[in-house]
Structures are given as structure tokens and as C-alpha cells.
Legacy VTK file of the C-alpha trace (Angstrom):
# vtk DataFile Version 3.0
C-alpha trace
ASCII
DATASET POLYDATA
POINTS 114 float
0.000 0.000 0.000
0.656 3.472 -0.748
0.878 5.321 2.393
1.581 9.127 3.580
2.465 9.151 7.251
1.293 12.246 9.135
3.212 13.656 11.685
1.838 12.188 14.546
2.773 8.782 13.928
6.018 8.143 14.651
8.519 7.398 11.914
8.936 3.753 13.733
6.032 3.091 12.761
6.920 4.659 9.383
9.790 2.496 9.701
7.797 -0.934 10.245
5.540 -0.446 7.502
8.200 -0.342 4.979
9.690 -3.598 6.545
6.314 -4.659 6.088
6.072 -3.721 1.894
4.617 -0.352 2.011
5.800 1.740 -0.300
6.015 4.861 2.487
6.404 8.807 2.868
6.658 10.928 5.739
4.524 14.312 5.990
7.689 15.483 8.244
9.971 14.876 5.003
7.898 17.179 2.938
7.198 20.102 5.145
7.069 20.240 8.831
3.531 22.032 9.795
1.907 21.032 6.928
-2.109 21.624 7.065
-4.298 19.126 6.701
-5.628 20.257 3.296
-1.904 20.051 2.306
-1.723 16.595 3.092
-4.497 15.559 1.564
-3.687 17.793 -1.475
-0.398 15.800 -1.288
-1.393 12.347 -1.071
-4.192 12.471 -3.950
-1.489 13.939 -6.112
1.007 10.864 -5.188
-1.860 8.126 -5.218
-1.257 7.677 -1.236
-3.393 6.973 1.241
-3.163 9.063 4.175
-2.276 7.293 8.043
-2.970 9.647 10.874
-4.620 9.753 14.488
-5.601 13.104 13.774
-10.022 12.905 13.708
-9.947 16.377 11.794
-9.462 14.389 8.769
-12.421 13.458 8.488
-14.138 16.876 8.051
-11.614 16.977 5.072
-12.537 13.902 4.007
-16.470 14.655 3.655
-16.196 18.446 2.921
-13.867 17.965 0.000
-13.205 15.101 -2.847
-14.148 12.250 -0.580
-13.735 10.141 -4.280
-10.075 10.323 -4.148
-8.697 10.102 -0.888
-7.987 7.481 1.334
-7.627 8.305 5.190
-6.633 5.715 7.852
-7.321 7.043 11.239
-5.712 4.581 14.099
-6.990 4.805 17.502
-4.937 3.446 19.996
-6.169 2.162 23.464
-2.544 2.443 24.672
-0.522 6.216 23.196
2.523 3.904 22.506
4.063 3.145 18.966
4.239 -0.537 19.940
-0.078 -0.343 20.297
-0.182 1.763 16.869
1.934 -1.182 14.987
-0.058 -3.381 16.632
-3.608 -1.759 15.304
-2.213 -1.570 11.929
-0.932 -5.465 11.719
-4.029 -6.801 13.039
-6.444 -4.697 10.528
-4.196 -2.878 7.877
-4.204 -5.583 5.075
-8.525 -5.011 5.233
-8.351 -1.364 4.185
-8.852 -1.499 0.082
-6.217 1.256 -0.576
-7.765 1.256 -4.270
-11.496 2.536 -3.180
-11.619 5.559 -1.457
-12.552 5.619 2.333
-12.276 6.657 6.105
-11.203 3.474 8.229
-11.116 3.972 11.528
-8.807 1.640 13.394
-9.386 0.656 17.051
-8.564 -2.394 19.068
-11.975 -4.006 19.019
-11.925 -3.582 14.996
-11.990 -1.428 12.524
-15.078 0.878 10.937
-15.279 1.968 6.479
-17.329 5.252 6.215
-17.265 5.691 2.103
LINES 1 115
114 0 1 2 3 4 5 6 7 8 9 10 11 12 13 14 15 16 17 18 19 20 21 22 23 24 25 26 27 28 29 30 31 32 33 34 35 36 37 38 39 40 41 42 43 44 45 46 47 48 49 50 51 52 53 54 55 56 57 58 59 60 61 62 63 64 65 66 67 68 69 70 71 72 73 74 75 76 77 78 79 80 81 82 83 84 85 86 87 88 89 90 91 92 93 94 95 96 97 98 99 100 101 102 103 104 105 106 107 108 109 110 111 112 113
């Protein structure tokens, strides 16, 4: 998968998803302070779908081109990026990177609002 890590998720976890085949890119890399609209901007224009715990995507998500983007929103029970990894072993291969969506991942499963 295609991803574009925000900036609050640590680039271990960055790190672990490229050891896992993801084909990966840091919002940090790009431009440090980057608005959400930029990211998203930034990911439809690379084909990436967009990992973040920040909820605010979602606004972007319905109040823009909701056809085109792909956000995956991780919820951790625990703020650690051992729980994150975790989240995103246990439900990251179910997220179809090639329709558009919100997931929202959580430890007792994960939700698709399209």
C-alpha cells in the first residue's frame, strides 16, 4: 500500500511499515507544519493513502473530494508506537487502498465510512 504518514505517527512506525512492503512517505519529510488540506492535497497527487490519528481528517474527508482520498485514522487504546503497529498489523491488510474511504482503526476492529 501506498501510504503518507502524518506527523503524529512516529517514523517507527513509518519504519515498520516499509519492513512490512509499504511503499512509504513521511509528511515530516515534505514540510514540517503542513495543514491538513496540504496533506491531503499531497497524497491524492502521489496516489497515497493518508495514516494519521488526527479525527480532523475526516471533516476533510467529507467536505472535500471524498472520491479520491484514502484516510486511515488509528486509535490506539494504549498512546505507545508498539499499540499503533499493533492496530495496523491486526487490521491494515482489510483497508482497500484502491477505493476511497475513512477506516477507523481501534482495538476491538476497525469501521469503512465511504
Amino acid at each position: 500500500m501506498r501510504l503518507l504518514v502524518d506527523e503524529n505517527i512516529s517514523p517507527e512506525t513509518a519504519r515498520f511499515l516499509d519492513e512490512e512492503g509499504h511503499d512509504v512517505e513521511l509528511v515530516r519529510d515534505k514540510d514540517l507544519g503542513a495543514r491538513d488540506t496540504e496533506v491531503a492535497d499531497i497524497a491524492r497527487e502521489q496516489n497515497r493513502s493518508i495514516l494519521t490519528q488526527d479525527t480532523d481528517f475526516g471533516e476533510i474527508y467529507y467536505f472535500s473530494r471524498p472520491e479520491d482520498l484514502t484516510i486511515i485514522v488509528v486509535k490506539p487504546s494504549k498512546q505507545s508506537v508498539e499499540s499503533i503497529n499493533d492496530l495496523l498489523e491486526k487490521h491494515l491488510q482489510k483497508v482497500d487502498s484502491e477505493t476511497s474511504g475513512l477506516y477507523i482503526l481501534t482495538e476491538s476492529g476497525y469501521r469503512t465510512l465511504k
